[in-house]
C-alpha positions in Angstrom: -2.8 -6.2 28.8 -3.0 -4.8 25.7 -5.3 -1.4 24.9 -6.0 0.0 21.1 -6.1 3.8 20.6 -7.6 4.8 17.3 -7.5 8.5 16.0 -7.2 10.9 13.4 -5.7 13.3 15.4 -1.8 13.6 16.2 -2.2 15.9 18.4 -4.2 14.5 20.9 -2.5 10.9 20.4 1.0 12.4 21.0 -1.0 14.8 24.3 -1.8 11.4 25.6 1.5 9.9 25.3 3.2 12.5 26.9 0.7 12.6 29.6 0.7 8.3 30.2 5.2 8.7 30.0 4.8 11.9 32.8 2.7 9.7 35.1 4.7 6.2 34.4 1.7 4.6 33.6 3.0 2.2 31.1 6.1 0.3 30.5 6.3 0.0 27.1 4.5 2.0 24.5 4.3 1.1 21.1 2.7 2.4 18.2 1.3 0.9 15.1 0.1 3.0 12.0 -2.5 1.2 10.3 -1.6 -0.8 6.9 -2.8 1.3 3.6 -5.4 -1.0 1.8 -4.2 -2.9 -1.2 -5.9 -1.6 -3.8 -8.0 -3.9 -6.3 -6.1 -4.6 -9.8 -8.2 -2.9 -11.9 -7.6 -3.9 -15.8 -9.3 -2.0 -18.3 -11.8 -3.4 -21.0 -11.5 -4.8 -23.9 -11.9 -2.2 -26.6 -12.3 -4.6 -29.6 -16.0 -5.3 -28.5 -19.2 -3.8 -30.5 -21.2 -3.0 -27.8 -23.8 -1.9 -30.8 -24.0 -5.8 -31.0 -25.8 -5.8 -27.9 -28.4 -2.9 -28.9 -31.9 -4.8 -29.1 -31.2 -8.2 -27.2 -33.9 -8.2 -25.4 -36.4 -6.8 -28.0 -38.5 -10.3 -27.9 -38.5 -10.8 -24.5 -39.0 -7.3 -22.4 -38.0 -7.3 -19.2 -39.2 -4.7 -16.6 -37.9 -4.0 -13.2 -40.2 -5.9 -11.0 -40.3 -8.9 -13.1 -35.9 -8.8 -12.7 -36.4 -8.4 -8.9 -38.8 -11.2 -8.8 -36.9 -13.5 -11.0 -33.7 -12.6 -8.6 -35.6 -12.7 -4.9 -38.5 -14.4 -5.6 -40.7 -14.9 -3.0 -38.1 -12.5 -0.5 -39.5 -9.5 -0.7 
C-alpha cells in the first residue's frame, strides 16, 4: 500500500515521521519532493515591427464587444 502526504510544513512532516519510526508503523519510508515546474520558453518580440501600422485597422468595420462575443460563442451564451 502506498499513502501520499502533501504539506508545506517541515515541521509537522518530519513530527509525523518520527512519530510513524517510534511506533514501527512502517517499513520503509520514503520521501519524494515534488519536481519544480519547467518553466515556459518565453522569447521576446520582435522589435522591428511598427505597431503604428496597425493604428486604424478597423476604422471601416467597428467592432464592439458584444458583436466579438457573438461572432466567437454564437448562440452559447
Amino acid at each position: 500500500m502506498k499513502i501520499t502526504i502533501e504539506t508545506d510544513n517541515q515541521a509537522e512532516l518530519d513530527q509525523l515521521m518520527r512519530w510513524l519510526e517510534e511506533h514501527n508503523f512502517l517499513e520503509k519510508i520514503q520521501i519524494a519532493k515534488p519536481e519544480k515546474p519547467q518553466l515556459p520558453n518565453i522569447q521576446r518580440g520582435d522589435k522591428s515591427v511598427d505597431p503604428r501600422g496597425l493604428e486604424g485597422m478597423w476604422k471601416d468595420n467597428p467592432r464592439t464587444l458584444e458583436g466579438i462575443r457573438k461572432a466567437a460563442w454564437g448562440d452559447r451564451l
